[in-house]
DSSP file (Angstrom, degrees, kcal/mol; ACC not computed):
  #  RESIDUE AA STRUCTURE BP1 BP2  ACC     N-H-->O    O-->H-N    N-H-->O    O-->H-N    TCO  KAPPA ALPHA  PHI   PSI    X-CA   Y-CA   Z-CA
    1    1 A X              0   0    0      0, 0.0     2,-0.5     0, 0.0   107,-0.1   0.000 360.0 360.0 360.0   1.3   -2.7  160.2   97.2
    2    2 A X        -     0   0    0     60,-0.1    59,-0.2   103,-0.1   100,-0.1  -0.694 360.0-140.1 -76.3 135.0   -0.4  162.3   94.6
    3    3 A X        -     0   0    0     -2,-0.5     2,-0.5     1,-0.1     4,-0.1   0.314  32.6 -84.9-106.0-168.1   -1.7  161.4   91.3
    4    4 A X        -     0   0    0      2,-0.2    -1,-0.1    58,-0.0    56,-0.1  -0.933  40.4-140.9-103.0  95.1    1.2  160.9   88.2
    5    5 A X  S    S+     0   0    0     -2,-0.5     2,-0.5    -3,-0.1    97,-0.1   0.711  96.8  65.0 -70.2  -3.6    1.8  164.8   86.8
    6    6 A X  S    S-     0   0    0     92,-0.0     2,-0.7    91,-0.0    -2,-0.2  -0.958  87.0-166.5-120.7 119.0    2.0  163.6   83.1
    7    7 A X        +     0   0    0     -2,-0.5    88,-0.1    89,-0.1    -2,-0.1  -0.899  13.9 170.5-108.1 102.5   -1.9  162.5   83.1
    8    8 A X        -     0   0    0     -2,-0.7     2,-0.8     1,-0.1    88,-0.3  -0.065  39.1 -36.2 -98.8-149.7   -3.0  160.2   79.9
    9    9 A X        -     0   0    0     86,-0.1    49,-0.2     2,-0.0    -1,-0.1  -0.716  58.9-119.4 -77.1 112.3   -5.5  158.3   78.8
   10   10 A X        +     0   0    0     -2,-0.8    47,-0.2    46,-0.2    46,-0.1   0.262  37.0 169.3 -81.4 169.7   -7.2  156.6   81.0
   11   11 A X  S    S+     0   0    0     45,-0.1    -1,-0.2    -3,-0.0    46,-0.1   0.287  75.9  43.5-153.1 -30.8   -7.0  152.6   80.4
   12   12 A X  S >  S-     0   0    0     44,-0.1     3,-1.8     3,-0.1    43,-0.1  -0.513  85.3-158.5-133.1  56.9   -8.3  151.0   83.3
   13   13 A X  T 3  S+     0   0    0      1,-0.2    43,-0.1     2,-0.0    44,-0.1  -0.235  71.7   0.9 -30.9 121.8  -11.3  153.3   83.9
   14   14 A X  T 3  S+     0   0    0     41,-0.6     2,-0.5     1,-0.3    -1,-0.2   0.692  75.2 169.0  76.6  27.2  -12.5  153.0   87.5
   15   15 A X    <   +     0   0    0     -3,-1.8    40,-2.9    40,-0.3     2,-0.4  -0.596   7.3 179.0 -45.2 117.1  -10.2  150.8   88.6
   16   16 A X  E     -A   54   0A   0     -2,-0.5     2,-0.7    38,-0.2    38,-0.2  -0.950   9.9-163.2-129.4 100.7  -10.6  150.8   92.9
   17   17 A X  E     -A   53   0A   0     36,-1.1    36,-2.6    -2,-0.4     2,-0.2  -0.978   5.9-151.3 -96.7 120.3   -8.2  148.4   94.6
   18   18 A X  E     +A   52   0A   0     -2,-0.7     2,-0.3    34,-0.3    34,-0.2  -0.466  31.2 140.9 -60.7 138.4   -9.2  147.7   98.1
   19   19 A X  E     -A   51   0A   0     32,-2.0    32,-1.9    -2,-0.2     2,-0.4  -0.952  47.8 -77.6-153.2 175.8   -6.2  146.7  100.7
   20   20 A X        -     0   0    0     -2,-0.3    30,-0.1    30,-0.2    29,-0.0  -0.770  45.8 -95.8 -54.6 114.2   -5.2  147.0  103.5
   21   21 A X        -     0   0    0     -2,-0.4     2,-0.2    28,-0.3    -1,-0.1  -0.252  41.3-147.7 -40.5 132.0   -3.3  150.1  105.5
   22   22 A X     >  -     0   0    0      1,-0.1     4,-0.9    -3,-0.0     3,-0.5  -0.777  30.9 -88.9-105.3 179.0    0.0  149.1  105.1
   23   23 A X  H >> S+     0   0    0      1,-0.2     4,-3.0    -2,-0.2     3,-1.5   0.806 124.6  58.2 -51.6 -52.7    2.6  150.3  108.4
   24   24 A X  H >> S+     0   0    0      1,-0.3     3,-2.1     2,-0.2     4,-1.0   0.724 109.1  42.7  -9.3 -95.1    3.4  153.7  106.8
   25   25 A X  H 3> S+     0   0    0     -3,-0.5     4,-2.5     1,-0.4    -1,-0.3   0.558 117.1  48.2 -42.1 -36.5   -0.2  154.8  106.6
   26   26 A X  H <X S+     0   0    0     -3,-1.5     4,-6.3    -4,-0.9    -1,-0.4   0.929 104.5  52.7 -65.5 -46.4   -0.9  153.5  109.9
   27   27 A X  H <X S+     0   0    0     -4,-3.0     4,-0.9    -3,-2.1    -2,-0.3   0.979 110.3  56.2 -58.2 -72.8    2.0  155.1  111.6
   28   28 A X  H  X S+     0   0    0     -4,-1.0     4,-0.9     1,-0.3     5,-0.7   0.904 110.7  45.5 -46.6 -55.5    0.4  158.7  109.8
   29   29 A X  H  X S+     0   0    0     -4,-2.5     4,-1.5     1,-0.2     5,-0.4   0.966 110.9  45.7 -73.2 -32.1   -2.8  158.1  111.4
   30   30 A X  H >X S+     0   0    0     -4,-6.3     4,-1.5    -3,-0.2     3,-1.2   0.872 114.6  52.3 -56.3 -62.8   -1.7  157.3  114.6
   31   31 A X  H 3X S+     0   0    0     -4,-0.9     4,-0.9     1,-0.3     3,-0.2   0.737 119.2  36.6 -34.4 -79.7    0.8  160.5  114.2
   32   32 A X  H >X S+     0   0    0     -4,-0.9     4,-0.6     1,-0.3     3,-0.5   0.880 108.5  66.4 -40.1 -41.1   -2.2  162.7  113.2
   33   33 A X  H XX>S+     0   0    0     -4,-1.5     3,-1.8    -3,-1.2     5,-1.6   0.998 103.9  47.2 -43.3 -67.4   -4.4  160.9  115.6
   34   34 A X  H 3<5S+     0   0    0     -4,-1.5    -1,-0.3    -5,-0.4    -2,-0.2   0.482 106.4  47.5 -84.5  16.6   -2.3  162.3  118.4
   35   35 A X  H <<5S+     0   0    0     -4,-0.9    -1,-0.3    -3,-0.5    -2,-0.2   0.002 107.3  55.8-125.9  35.7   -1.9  165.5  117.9
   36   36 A X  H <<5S-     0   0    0     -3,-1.8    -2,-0.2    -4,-0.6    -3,-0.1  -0.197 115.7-121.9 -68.0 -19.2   -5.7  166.0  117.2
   37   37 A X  T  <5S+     0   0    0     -4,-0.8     2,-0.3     1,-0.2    -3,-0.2   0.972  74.7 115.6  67.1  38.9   -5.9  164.2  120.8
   38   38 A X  S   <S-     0   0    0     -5,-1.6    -1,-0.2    -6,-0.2     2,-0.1  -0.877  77.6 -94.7-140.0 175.9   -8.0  161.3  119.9
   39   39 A X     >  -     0   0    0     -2,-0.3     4,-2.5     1,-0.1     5,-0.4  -0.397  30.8-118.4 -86.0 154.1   -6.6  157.6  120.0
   40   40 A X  H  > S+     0   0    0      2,-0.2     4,-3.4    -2,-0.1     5,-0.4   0.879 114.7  55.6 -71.1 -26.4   -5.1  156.2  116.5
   41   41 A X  H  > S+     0   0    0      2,-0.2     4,-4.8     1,-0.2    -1,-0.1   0.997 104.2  51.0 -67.8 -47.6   -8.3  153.3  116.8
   42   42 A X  H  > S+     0   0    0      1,-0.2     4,-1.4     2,-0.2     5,-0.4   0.966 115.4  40.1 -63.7 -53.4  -10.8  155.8  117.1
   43   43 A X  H  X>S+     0   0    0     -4,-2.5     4,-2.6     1,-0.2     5,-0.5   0.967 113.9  50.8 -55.9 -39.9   -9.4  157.5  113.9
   44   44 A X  H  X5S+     0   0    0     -4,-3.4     4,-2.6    -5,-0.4    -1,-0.2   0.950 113.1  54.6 -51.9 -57.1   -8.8  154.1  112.3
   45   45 A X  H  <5S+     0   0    0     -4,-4.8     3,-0.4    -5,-0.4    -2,-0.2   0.858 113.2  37.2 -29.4 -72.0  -12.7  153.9  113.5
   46   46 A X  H  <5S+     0   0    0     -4,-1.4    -1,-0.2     1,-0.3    -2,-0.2   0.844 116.7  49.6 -69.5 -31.1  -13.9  157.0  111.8
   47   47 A X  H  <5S-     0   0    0     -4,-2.6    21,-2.1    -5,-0.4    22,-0.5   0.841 116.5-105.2 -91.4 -14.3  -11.8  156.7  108.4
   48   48 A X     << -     0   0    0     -4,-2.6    -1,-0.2    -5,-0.5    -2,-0.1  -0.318  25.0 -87.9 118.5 157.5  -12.8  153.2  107.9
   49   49 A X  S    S+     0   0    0     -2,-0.1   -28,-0.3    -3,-0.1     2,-0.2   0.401 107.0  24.2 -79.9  -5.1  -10.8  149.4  108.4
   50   50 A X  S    S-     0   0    0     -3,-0.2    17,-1.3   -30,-0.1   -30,-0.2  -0.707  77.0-143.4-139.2-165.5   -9.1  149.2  104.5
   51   51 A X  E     -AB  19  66A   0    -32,-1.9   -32,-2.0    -2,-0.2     2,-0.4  -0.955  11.8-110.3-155.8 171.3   -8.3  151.9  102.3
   52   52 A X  E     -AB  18  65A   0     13,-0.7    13,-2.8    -2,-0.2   -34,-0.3  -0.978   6.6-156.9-133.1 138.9   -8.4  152.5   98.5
   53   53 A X  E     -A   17   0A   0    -36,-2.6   -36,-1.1    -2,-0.4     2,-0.6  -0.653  23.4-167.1 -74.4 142.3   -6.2  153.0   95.6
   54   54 A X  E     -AB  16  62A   0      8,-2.1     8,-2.3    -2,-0.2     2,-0.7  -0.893   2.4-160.1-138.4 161.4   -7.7  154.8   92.9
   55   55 A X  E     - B   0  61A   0    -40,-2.9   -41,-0.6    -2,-0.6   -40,-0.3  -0.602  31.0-169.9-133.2 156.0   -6.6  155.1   89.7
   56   56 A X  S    S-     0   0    0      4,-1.3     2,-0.3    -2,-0.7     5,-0.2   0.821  82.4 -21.2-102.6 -20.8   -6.8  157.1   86.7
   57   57 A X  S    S-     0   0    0      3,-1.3    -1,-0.2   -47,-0.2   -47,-0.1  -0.774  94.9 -61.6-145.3-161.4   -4.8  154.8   84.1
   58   58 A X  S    S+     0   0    0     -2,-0.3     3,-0.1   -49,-0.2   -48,-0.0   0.780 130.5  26.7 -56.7 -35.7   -2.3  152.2   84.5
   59   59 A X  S    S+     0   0    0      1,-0.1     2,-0.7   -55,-0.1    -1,-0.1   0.730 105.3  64.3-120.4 -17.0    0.1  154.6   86.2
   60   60 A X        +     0   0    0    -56,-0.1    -3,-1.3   -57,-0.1    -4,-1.3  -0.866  59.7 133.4 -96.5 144.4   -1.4  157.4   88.0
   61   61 A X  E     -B   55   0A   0     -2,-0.7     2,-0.4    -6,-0.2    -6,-0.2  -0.918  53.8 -94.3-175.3 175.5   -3.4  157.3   90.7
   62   62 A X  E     -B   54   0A   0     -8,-2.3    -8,-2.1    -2,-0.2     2,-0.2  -0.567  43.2-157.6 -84.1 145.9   -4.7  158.3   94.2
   63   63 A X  E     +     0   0A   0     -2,-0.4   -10,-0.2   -10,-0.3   -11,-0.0  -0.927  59.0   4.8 -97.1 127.0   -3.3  156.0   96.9
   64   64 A X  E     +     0   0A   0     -2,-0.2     2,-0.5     1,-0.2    -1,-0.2   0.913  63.6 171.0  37.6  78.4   -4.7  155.3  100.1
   65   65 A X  E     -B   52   0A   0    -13,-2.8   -13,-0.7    -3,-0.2     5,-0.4  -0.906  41.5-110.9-108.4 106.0   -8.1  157.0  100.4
   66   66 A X  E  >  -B   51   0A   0     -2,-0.5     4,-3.2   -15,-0.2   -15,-0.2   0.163  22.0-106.7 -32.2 141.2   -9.7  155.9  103.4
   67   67 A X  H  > S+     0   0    0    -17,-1.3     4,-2.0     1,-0.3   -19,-0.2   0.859 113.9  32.3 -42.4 -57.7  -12.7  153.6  103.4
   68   68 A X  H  > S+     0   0    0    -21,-2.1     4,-1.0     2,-0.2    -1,-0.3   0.635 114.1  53.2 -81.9 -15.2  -15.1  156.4  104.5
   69   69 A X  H >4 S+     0   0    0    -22,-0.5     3,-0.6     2,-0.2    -2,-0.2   0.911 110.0  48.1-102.8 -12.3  -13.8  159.1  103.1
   70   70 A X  H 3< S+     0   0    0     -4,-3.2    10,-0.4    -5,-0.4    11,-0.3   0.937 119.5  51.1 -58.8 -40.0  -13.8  157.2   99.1
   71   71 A X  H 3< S+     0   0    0     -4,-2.0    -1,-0.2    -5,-0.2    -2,-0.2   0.628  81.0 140.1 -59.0 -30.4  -17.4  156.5  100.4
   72   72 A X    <<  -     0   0    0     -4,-1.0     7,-2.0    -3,-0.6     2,-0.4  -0.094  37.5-158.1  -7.8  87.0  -18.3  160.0  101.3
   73   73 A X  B     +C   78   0B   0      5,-0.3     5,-0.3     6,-0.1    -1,-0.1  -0.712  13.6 178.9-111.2 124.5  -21.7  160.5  100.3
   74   74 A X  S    S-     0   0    0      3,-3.0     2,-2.7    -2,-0.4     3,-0.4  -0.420  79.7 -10.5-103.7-169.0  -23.2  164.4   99.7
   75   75 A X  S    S-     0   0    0      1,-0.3    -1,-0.1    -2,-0.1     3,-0.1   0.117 132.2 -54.5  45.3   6.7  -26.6  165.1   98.7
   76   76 A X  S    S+     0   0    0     -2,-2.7     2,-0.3     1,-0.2    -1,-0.3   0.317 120.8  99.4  86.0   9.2  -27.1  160.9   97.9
   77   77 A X  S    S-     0   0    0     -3,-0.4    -3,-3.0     4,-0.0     2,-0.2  -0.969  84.0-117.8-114.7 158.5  -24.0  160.9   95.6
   78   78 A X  B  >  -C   73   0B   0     -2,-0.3     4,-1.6    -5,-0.3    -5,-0.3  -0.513  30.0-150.1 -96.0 150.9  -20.9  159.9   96.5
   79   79 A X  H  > S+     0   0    0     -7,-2.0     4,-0.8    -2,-0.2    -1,-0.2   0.531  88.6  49.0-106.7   0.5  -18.7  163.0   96.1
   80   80 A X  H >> S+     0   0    0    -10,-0.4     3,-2.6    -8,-0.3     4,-1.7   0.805 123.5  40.7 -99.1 -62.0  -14.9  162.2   95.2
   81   81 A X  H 3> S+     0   0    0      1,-0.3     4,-3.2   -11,-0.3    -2,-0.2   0.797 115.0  51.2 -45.2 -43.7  -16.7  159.5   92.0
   82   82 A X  H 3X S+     0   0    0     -4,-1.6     4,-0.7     2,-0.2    -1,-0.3   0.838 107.8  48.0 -76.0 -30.3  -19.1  161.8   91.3
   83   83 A X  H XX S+     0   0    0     -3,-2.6     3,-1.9    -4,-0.8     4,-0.6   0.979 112.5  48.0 -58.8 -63.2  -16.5  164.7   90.8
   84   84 A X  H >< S+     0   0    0     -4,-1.7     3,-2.9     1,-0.3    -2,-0.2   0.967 109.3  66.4 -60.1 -44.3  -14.0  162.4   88.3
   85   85 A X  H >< S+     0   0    0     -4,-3.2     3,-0.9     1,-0.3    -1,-0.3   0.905  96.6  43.9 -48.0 -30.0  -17.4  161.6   86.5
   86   86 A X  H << S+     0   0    0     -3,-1.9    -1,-0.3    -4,-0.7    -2,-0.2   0.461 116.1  55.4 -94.2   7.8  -18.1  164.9   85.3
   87   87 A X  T << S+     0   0    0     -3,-2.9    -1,-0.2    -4,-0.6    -2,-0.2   0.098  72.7 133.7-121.6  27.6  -14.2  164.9   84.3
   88   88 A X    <   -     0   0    0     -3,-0.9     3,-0.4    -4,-0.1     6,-0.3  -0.096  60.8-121.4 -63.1 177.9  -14.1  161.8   82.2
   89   89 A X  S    S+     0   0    0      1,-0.2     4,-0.5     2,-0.1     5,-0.2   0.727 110.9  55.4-109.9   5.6  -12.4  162.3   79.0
   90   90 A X  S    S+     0   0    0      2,-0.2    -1,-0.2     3,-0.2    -2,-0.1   0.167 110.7  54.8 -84.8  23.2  -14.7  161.5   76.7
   91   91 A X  S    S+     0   0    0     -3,-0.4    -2,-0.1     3,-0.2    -1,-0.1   0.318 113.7  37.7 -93.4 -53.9  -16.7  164.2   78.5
   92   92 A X  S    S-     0   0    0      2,-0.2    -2,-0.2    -4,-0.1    -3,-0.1   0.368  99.1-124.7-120.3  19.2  -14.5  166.5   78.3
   93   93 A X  S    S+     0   0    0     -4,-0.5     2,-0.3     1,-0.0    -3,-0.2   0.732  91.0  65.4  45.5  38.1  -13.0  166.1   74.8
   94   94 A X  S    S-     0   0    0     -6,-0.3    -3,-0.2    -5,-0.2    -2,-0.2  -0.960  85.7-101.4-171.0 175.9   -9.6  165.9   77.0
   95   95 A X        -     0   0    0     -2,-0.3     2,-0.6     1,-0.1   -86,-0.1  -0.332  62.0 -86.6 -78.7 150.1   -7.4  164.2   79.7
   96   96 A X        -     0   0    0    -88,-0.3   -89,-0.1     1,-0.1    -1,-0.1  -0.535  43.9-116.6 -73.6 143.7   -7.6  165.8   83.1
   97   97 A X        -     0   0    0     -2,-0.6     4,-0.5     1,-0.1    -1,-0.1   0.238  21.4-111.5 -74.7-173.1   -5.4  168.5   83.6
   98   98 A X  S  > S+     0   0    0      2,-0.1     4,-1.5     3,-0.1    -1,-0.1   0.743 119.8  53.7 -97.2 -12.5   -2.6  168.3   86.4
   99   99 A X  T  4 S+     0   0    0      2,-0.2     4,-0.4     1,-0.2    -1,-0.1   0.924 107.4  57.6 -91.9 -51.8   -4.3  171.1   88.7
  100  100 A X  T  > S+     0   0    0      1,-0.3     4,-1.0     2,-0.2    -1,-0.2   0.743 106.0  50.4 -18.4 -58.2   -7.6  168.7   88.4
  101  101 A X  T >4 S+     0   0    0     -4,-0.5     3,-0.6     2,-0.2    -1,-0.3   0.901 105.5  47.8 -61.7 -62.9   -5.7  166.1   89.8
  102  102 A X  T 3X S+     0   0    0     -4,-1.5     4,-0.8     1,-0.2    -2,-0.2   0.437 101.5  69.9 -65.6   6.3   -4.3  167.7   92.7
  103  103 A X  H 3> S+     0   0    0     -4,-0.4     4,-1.8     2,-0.2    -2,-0.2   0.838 101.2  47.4 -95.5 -40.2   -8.0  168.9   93.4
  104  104 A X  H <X S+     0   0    0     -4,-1.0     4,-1.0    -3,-0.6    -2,-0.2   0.509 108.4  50.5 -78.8  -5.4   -8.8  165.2   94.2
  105  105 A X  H >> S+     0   0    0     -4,-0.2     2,-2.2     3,-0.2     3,-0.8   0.685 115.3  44.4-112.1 -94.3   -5.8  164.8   96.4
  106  106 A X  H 3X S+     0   0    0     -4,-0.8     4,-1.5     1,-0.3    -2,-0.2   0.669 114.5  55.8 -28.6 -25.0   -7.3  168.4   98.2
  107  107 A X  H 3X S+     0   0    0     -2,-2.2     4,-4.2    -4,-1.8     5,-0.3   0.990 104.8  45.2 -44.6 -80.9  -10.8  166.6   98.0
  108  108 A X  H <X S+     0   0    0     -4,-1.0     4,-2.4    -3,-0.8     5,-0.3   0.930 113.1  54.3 -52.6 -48.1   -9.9  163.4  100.0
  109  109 A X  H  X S+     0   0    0     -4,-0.8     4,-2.0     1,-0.2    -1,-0.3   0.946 115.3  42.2 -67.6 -43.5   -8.0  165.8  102.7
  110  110 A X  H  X S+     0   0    0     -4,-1.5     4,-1.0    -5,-0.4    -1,-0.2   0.955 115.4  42.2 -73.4 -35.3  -11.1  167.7  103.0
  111  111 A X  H >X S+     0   0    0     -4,-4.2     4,-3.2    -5,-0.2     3,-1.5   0.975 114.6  56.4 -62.9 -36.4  -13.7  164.9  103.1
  112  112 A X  H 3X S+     0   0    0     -4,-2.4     4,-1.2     1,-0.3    -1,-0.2   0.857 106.1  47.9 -81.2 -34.5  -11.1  162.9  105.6
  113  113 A X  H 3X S+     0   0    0     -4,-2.0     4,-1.1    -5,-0.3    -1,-0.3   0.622 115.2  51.8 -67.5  -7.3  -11.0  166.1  108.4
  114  114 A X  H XX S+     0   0    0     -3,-1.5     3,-0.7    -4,-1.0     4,-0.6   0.904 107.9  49.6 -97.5 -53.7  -15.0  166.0  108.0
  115  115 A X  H >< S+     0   0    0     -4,-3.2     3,-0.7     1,-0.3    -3,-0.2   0.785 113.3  41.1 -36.3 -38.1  -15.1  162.5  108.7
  116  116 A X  H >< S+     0   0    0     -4,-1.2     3,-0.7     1,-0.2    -1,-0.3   0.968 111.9  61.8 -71.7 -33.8  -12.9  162.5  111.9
  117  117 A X  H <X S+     0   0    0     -4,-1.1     4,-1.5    -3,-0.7     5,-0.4   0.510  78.7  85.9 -78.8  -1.0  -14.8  165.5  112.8
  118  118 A X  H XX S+     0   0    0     -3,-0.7     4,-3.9    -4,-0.6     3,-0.6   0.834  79.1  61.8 -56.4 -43.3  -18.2  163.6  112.9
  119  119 A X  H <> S+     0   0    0     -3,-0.7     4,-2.3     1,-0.3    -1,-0.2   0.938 118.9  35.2-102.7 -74.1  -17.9  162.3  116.8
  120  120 A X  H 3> S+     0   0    0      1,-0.3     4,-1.2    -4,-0.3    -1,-0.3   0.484 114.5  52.8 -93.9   0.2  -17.9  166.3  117.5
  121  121 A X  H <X S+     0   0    0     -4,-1.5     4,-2.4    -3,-0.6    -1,-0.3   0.811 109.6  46.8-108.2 -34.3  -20.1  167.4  115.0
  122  122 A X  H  X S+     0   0    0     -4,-3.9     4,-1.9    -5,-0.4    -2,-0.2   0.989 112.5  52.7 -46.0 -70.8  -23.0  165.1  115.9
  123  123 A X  H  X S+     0   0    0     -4,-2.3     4,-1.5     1,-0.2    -3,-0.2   0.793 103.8  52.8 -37.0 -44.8  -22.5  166.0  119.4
  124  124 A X  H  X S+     0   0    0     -4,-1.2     4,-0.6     1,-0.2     5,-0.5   0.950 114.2  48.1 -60.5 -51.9  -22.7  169.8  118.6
  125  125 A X  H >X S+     0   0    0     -4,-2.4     4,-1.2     3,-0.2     3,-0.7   0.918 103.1  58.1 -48.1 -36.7  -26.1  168.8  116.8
  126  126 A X  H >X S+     0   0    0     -4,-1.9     4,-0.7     2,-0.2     3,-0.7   0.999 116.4  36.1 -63.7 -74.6  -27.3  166.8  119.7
  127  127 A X  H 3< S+     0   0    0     -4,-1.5    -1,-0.2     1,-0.3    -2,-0.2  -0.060 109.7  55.9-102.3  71.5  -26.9  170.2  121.9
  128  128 A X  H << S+     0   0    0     -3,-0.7     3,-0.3    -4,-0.6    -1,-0.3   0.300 117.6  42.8-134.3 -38.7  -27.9  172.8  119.7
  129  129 A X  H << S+     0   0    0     -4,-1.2    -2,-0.2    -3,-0.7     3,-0.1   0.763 105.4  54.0 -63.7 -25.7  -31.1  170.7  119.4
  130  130 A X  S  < S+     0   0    0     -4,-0.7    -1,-0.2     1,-0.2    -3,-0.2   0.294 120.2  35.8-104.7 -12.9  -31.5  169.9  122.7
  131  131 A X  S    S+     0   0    0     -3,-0.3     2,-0.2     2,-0.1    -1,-0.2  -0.269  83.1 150.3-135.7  36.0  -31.4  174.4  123.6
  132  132 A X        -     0   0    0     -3,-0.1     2,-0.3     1,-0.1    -3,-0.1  -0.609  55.8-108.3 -67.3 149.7  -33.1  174.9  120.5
  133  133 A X        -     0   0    0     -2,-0.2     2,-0.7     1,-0.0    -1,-0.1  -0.679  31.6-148.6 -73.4 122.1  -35.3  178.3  120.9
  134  134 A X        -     0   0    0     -2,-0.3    -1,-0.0     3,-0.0    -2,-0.0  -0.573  14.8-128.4-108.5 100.0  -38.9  177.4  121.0
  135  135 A X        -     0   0    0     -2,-0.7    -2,-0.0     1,-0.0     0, 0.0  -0.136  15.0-111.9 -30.2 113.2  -41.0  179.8  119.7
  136  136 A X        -     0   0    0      1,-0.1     2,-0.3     2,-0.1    -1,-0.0   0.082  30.9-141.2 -80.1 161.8  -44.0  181.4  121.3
  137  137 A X              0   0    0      1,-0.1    -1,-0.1    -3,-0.0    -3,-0.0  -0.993 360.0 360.0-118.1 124.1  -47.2  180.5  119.7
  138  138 A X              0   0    0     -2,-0.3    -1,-0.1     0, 0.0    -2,-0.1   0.736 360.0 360.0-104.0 360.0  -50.0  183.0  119.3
């Protein structure tokens, strides 16, 4: 996911190539997988079955952002697209900066621990709902 440091003009706006993990990427999630203590399928489960490059011209771009976490949806927009929208350059009368850049590779790492963390953060909703405080009624 480290972007290109010399950032230009974009050329193939919104360019998204879908794949396949290739072994590398696999090998990290199992790695992470197991020292988080969950199976590498479940995390392949939560982060999604392909992954995506995405790219900011011809030569930079993010590499392997998991299915769900390019998909990430906040507030009903989807949050890593919606970000690089408000940073186009004809937006911003300028290329994106290199710090900018490394903010979408710190993005995807955040969206991609809330996405494994779903399994336990539903559950914590289920009973916090379920010992909710009911209020007396007068």
């Amino acid at each position: 996911m480290d972007p290109c440091p010399s950032v230009r003009l974009c050329t193939v706006k919104g360019r998204i190539v879908t794949r396949d993990y290739d072994q590398s990427e696999l090998d990290a999630i199992a790695d992470a997988a197991k020292t988080r203590g969950v199976s590498a399928g479940a995390a392949l489960a939560l982060l999604g079955s392909d992954t995506r490059d995405i790219y900011l011209n011809e030569t930079a771009y993010w590499r392997n952002v998991p299915a769900n976490v390019w998909d990430y949806f906040i507030g009903g927009y989807q949050v890593i697209k919606k970000w690089l929208s408000y940073r186009e350059q004809e937006l911003l009368g300028r290329g994106l900066r290199s710090e900018e850049a490394r903010e979408v590779t710190a993005m995807a790492r955040r969206l991609a621990a809330i996405v494994l963390m779903h399994p336990a953060l539903d559950n914590n909703y289920r009973l916090t709902a379920a010992n909710a405080y009911t209020w007396p009624v007068k």
